[in-house]
C-alpha positions, 0 to 999 in steps of 0.5 A, a space after each residue: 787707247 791710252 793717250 800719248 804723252 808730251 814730251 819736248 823735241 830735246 837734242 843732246 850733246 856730248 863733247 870730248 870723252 866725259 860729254 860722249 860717257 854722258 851720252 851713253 849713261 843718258 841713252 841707257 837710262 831710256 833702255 832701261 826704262 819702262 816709261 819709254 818702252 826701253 827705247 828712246 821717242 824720235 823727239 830725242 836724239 843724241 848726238 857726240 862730237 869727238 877728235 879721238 877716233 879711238 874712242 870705242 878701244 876702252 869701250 866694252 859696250 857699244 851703246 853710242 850708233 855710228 849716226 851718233 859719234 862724229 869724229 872730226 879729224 883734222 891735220 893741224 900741219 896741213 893746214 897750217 903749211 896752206 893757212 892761205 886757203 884757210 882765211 877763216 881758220 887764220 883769223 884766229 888760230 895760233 899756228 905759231 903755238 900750236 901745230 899738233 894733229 887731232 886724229 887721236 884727240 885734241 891732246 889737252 890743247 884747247 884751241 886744236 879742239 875748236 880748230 876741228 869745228 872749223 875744219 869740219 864746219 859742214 860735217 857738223 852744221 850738216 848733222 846738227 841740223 840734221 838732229 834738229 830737223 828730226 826731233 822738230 818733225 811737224 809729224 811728231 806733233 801727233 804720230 810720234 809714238 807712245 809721245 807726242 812732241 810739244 808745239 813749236 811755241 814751246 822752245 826744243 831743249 838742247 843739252 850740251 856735256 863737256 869737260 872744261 879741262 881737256 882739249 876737245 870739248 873745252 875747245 869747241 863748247 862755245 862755237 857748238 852753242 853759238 852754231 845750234 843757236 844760229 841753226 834755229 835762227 835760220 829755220 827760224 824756230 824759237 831760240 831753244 833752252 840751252 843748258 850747260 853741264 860743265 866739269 870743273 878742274 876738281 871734278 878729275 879726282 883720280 889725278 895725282 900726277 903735278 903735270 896733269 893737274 896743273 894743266 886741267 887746272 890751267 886750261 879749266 880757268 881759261 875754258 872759264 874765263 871764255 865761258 864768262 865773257 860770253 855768259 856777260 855778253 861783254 863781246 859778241 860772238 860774232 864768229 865766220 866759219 866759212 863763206 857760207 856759215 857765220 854768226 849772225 849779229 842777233 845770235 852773237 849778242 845772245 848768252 851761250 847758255 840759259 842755264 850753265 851747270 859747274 860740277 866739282 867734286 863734292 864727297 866724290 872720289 870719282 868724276 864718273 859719278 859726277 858723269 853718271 849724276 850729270 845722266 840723271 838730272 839729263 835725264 830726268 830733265 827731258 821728260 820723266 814725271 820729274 819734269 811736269 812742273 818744272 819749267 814754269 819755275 825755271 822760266 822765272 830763274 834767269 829773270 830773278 836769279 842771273 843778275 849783276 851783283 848790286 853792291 860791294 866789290 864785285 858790284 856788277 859781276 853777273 851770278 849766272 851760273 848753277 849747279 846740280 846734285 842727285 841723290 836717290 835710296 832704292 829697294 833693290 828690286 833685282 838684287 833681292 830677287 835674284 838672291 831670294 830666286 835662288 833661295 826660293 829654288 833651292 827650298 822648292 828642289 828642297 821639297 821635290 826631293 823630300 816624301 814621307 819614308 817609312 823602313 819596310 817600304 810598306 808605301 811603297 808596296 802598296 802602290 806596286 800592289 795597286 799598280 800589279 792589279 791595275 797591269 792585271 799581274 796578280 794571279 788568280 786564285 783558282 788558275 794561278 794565271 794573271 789576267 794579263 796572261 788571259 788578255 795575250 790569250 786564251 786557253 779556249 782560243 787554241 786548236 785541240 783534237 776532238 775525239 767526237 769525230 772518230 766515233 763513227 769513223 770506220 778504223 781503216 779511215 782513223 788515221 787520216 781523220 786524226 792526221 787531218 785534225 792535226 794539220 787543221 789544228 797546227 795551222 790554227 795555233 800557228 796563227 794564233 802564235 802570230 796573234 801573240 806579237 801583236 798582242 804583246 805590243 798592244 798589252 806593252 803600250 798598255 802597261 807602259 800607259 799604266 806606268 806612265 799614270 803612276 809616274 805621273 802621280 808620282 812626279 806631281 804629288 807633293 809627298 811624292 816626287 823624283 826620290 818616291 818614284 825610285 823607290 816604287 819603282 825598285 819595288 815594281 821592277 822587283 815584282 816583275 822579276 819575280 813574275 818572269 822568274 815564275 813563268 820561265 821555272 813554270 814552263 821549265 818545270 811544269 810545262 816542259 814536263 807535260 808536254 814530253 810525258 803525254 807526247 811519249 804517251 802518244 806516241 805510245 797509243 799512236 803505235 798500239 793503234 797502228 799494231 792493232 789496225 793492220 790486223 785482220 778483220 777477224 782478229 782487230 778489236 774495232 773497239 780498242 782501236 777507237 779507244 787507243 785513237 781517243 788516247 792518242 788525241 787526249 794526249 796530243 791534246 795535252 802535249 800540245 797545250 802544255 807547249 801553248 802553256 809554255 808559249 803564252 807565258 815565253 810570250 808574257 815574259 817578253 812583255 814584262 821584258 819590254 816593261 823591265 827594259 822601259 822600267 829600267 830606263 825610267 829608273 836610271 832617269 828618274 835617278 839621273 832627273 834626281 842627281 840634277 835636282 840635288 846638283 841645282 839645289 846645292 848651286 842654288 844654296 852657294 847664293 842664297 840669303 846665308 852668303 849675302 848676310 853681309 852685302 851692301 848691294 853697292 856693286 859700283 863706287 857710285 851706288 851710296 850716292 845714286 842707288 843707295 840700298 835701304 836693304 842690307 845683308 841683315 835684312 834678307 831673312 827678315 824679308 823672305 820669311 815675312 813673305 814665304 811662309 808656306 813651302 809645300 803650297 809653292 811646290 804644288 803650283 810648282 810641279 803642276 801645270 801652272 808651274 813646270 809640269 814636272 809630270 809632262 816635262 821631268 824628262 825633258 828637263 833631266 836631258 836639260 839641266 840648264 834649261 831646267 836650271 833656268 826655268 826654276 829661276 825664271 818660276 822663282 823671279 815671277 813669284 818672288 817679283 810679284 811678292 815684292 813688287 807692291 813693297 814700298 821703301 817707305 812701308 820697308 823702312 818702317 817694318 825695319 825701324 820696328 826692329 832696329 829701334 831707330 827712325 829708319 825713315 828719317 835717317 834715309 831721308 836726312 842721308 837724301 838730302 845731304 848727299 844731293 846737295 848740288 856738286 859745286 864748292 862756293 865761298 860762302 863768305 866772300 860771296 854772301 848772296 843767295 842762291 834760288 834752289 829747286 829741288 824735286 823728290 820722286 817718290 813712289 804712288 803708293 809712299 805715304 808722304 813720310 819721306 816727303 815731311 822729312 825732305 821738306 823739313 830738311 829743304 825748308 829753306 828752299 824757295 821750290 820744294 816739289 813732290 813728284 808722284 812715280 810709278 816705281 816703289 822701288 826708287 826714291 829720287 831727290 835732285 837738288 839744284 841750286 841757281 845764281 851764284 857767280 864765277 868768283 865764288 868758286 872755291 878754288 877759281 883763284 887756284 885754278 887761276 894761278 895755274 893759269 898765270 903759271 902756264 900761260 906763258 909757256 903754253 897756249 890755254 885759249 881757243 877763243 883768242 886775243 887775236 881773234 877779239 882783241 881781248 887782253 884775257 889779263 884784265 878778266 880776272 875772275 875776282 876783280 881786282 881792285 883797280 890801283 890807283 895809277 891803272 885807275 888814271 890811266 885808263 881814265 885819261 885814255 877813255 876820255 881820249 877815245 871819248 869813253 868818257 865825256 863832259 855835258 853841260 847840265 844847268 850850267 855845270 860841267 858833269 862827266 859821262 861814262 858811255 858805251 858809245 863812244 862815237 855819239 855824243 853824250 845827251 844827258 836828256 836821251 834815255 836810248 843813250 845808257 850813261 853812268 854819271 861819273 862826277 861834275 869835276 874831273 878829280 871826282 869823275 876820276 875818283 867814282 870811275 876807279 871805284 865803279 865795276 864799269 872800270 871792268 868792260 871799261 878797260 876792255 872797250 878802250 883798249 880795243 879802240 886804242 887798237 882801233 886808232 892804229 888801222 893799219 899802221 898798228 903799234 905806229 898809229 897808237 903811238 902817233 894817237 898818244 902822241 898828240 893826245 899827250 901835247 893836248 894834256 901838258 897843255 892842260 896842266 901848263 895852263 893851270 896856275 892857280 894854287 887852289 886847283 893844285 889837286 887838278 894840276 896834279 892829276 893832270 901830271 899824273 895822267 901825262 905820267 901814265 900815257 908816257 908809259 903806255 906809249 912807252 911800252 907800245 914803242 917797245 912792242 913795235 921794236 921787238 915786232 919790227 925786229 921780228 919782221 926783218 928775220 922773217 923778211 931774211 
């Protein structure tokens, strides 16, 4: 008994339609393979999260469960026309922006798609939790199949799909990690691996419409800015759902993700191929021979590789992020069978219909010949009677007159001993007649037993077939015609004849016999009577087996009746059993090898990537004649018992073209498959370059490696840091490691180059991916924040809000900007305010502290408190904190704690806050007189300039809300 396989518990997630397409490309990867007996392990669950309940409309296969697509409906109006009873909803949710429904999708509104999380928190915490109980079952530990799961020290894998520009699963893809992280808290389980595979703005190229494309773009860039700030853990996310499910403080500071995945489009005109490139590397990362080594190299990933850039202007940004690609070259197994298939059949009918001919049909006659003397037809040289006539009945069976008898009869008694006779002799021959019937039917079953012997012979010899047996048996119906022609003219002519002239005799003698007996005594002549008796008897003797003579071949003209009606009808299906086979050949022959001279076998837009044929139209003919060399073997096994009995079966299968028609593929596929079935890509590709004169191997492994680059577009020269890329190439047990020399060559760069051992020799596979670089170095990250800025205004792009977590989303570009001058002071002087920013005393010398807590008091000497020296003068600490990233969560954290000094006054509690603070100011720069510290001077008149503004534009902001109160109040 073979010994199952490890395979760790994974769920995976689809969002929105590109997360469920996903799903159903990873689900029929399982289906279609053997590794997984075409079905997916109980470890393994699937799980589609969707506000379209129309989903399945476009859908042409149901390949999703009902168990598996959650629809979560909700009436965006309802709620916000009760948003009293939905407290938890309106902590965050723009209701003055956004008030359409979600039956039929999110619309491309993005906070829509996390409202139906909220609304169907319970649906989703329920099927969530559901997934993870069954795919953690302690049972599956060891009866889970032809797989058994990992342990619970091994972290489950959780996969999450989505689009990042829609408004379902943009929406919703933070709350769904944050919700399966807190699931495993509560169980508690090990925080499970969560990867991400996220599409990109660039990734819908079918978009042409300026409308559409503004607004993936817009909403890609706030879906990003989200996804940072969590990826960061600049806040946590620290979320409540409803009274009974929250957040907990040790999730909400954890990295939604281990590893986030951003695909573009790369060389591709199509986001389905990015979906189906997506399904692979799921795929392949749950539990393929793919994955045998991988995570001990992935573990050291996000330690080495997902940390804050060290130096330069975007010192401090995190390269958190990764990318993917596939690329795979395959023999295309079941394409070329189907075409040889049908080649291989058209040949094989080919045979069935070709025998040896000759003009005089001399072959053929010999066999009817043989077949007469075998059916005992010949006539006897002696007799002229078949033996067949004989085996119906003899002459010696049948009843005659004995003129022994009257010998010493006296003549008065002569009439009653011959008229006894007679009726002794018709009542014998009377059932003798009887005996004929079922003599016949015994000598027909007999002959058609012959028949069916030659048949036989004929149907399962090689030079023989369907279009040999028409001809033999024209000649045997022929023969038989000429055998009942003969009978009938010889019981017409012949005994027909015989019997009338010795009846006319006998009755002659019978009336001589009769004049002479009724003399007297005196007068009779007794010897004359005895002689006109035997007279009488011989010819009634002759007449009667004259009529017998007649009627045993009546009888065999019957038989040879029954035969011509059966040799006829086995003829006209024999013809028939013909047609059908001339007919299939000819359909074979309309896609066979000669009408696929020119394909590609790229019957999808996504196959030059993922399924790239080595074969072309030109190699057919090379590989079928390499392969088939001897036709007339085939045929043989073919017509055989081995094969299709066409000798037992021809009859059903010309009554079943179809089923005939089928049977010839499914013979053809079996031999054709286990033809090729060792044929590896590599020995293919070789036996080509022999004819083409070129490296075919190296030119396919050169096309691997360039079209599995990972499908993300990085600025190389605004972010020169190094990216750690793995790479697996799959590649068949029986490859001779040419690829593999030529990918490593290629990949010689990479730090992980693995060579993966598969069972298919059909398929060589590479994914490529590639891990650490950050946000900024997208390509197009500043178009999309264009976008961004263009639309914001006007429409709502966020579903994690300000109002939610007090974040000024403005100040999270995704490439920092510089921070000016003027910013630089003011949130410098606000910061040392609220105590971000403080001074210590340190050998006697002022020195300044930038520290995340401000509500402590700075201490240089303890290691717990994380502080940044920002310089031992204020002009200095200003100058280092302008330049330093801190600046970046710097802004954040004070900003927040500004609002936090409003309580429940808001915008009157800052300004009352900045008020003070500014007299504290003035008040340092009134005091400083010496002209040495003009510099100082200076930069406190610039700090009371900027707080002047700052409390300036709060006191317009509290006009404008208080302007906004009374007409509500109205």
């Amino acid at each position: 008994m073979q010994t199952p396989g490890k395979l760790i518990p994974s769920l995976i997630v689809g969002l929105g339609g590109t997360g469920y397409r996903v799903l159903k490309e990873v689900k029929k990867k399982f289906m279609e393979s053997e590794a997984f007996q075409h079905s997916f392990p109980p470890m393994v669950r699937f799980m589609s999260f969707d506000t379209d309940s129309n989903i399945e409309k476009t859908e042409t296969d149901k390949v999703m469960t009902l168990e598996e697509q959650k629809v979560l409906g909700v009436n965006t109006v309802e709620i916000l026309n009760n948003i009293e009873q939905h407290p938890f909803i309106d902590s965050w949710f723009p209701r003055h922006e956004v008030k359409s429904s979600s039956a039929h999708g999110a619309k491309q509104v993005r906070a829509v798609g996390r409202l139906a999380v909220f609304a169907n928190i319970d649906t989703v915490v329920s099927e969530l939790s559901a997934a993870i109980n069954q795919i953690t079952s302690s049972r599956l530990i060891t009866q889970g199949g032809i797989f058994n799961r990992t342990t619970d020290e091994v972290p489950v894998n959780v996969f999450i799909i989505s689009s990042l520009c829609g408004g379902t699963g943009s929406g919703m893809f933070l709350d769904i990690a944050y919700i399966i992280r807190e699931i495993f808290q509560r169980k508690p389980m090990l925080q499970p691996e969560m990867s991400a595979y996220f599409m990109l703005p660039d990734a819908f190229v079918e978009l042409t419409k300026p409308k559409e494309i503004a607004r993936i773009e817009a909403n890609g860039a706030a879906s990003l800015k989200e996804l940072d700030i969590f990826m960061e853990r600049l806040e946590p996310f620290k979320t409540k759902y409803s009274r009974d499910f929250s957040i907990s403080r040790d999730v909400s500071i954890q990295k939604p993700f281990n590893f986030c995945y951003l695909m573009s489009a790369k060389n591709i005109e199509k986001h389905s191929i990015i979906e189906r490139v997506i399904s692979e590397h799921v795929f392949h990362g749950i539990g393929t021979e793919f994955t045998k080594d991988t995570h001990s190299y992935l573990a050291n990933i996000p330690t080495n590789d997902f940390q804050p850039i060290s130096y330069g202007e975007f010192k401090g940004k995190f390269t958190n992020y990764s990318s993917i690609g596939a690329a795979s070259c395959v023999f295309p197994m079941n394409d070329i069978v189907s075409i040889f298939s049908n080649e291989f059949a058209s040949d094989l009918l080919e045979e069935i219909l070709k025998y040896t001919k000759d003009n005089e049909h001399s072959r053929a006659k010999t066999e009817r010949d043989f077949f007469l003397e075998k059916a005992e037809l010949i006539p006897d040289r002696d007799s002229g009677n078949t033996r067949l006539l004989e085996k119906l009945c003899t002459i010696d069976e049948f009843k005659k007159l004995r003129t022994s008898e009257i010998d010493d009869i006296a003549i008065d008694e002569l009439g009653d001993v011959i008229t006894k006779q007679i009726t002794t002799a018709q009542i014998s021959n009377k059932d003798l007649s009887e005996r004929l019937d079922s003599a016949v039917a015994e000598q027909t079953r007999n002959l058609l037993d012959i028949i069916d012997l030659f048949v036989r012979d004929c149907m399962g010899h090689w030079d023989k077939g369907v279009g040999y047996l028409d001809e033999f048996l024209d000649q045997v119906l022929l023969s038989l015609r000429e055998i009942k022609d003969k009978c009938k003219r010889d019981v017409k002519e012949v005994f027909s004849q015989t019997k009338r002239r010795n009846e006319k005799q006998a009755m002659l003698a019978k009336q001589q016999l009769m004049n002479e007996s009724k003399k007297s005594w005196l007068f009779r002549k007794n010897q004359l009577c005895k002689e006109l008796a035997a007279e009488f008897i011989n010819r009634h003797n002759a007449s009667t087996v004259a009529d017998f003579e007649a009627e045993r071949r009546e009888y065999l003209v019957k038989l040879i009746n029954n035969i011509l009606e059966v040799g006829q009808d086995l003829q006209k299906r024999a013809r028939n059993f013909g047609d059908i086979v001339e007919r299939l050949r000819t359909r074979f022959n309309r896609d066979d090898i000669a009408s696929h001279m020119n394909d590609n076998f790229c019957r999808e837009e996504s196959d030059w990537l993922l399924n790239r044929s080595v074969v072309d139209g030109q190699d057919l003919r090379r590989i079928y004649t390499d392969r088939i060399t001897d036709m007339q073997t085939y045929e043989t096994h073919f017509i055989g018992r081995e094969g299709l009995d066409l000798p037992g079966k021809w009859r059903l299968y010309s009554d079943d073209q179809e089923g005939f028609q089928k049977s010839i593929l499914h013979y053809s596929r079996k031999i054709l498959e286990d033809l090729l079935h060792g044929l590896t890509i590599e020995e293919f590709l070789f036996e080509k370059g022999k004819i083409t004169g070129r490296n075919e191997i190296e030119e396919c492994s050169n096309a691997l490696v360039s079209q599995g680059e990972p499908l993300w577009k990085i600025n190389n020269a605004l972010y020169t840091g190094k990216t750690s890329n793995l790479h697996f190439l799959g590649v068949s047990e029986g490859e001779q490691q040419r690829v593999s020399a030529v990918v490593k060559s290629c990949l010689k760069g990479s730090k992980g180059i693995f060579i993966v051992k598969t069972k298919d020799p059909h398929r060589i596979t590479i994914t490529q991916s590639a891990h650490g670089a950050p946000l900024f170095a997208l390509n197009l990250v500043e178009m999309w924040e264009d976008k961004y800025n263009q639309l914001k205004e006007t429409r709502f792009l966020h579903a994690v809000t300000s109002k939610e977590t007090g974040i000024n989303w403005d100040n999270y570009p995704f490439r920092p900007r510089r921070i000016d001058k003027e910013d630089g002071i003011r949130y410098f002087s606000l910061g040392f305010a609220l105590h971000f920013i403080q001074i210590a005393r340190v050998g006697g010398m002022n020195r300044y502290y930038f520290t995340s807590t401000p509500n402590l008091k700075v201490d240089p000497n303890d290691p717990i408190q994380k502080l940044l020296l920002l310089g031992e003068s204020r002009i200095e600490a200003v100058k280092k904190f302008v330049e330093s990233e801190a600046i970046r969560k710097a802004r954040h954290e004070i900003e927040k704690a500004l609002i936090g000094r409003g309580g429940d006054s808001g915008y009157s509690g800052q300004i009352d806050f900045l008020d003070k603070y500014l007299i504290s100011l003035v008040a340092h720069e009134d005091r400083i007189t010496d002209p040495a510290a003009h510099e100082l001077k200076e930069l406190f008149s610039m700090e009371v300039q900027q707080i002047s503004a700052l409390k300036s534009s709060l006191e317009l902001k509290k006009r404008l809300q208080d302007s906004e109160a009374t007409i509500a109040s109205e």
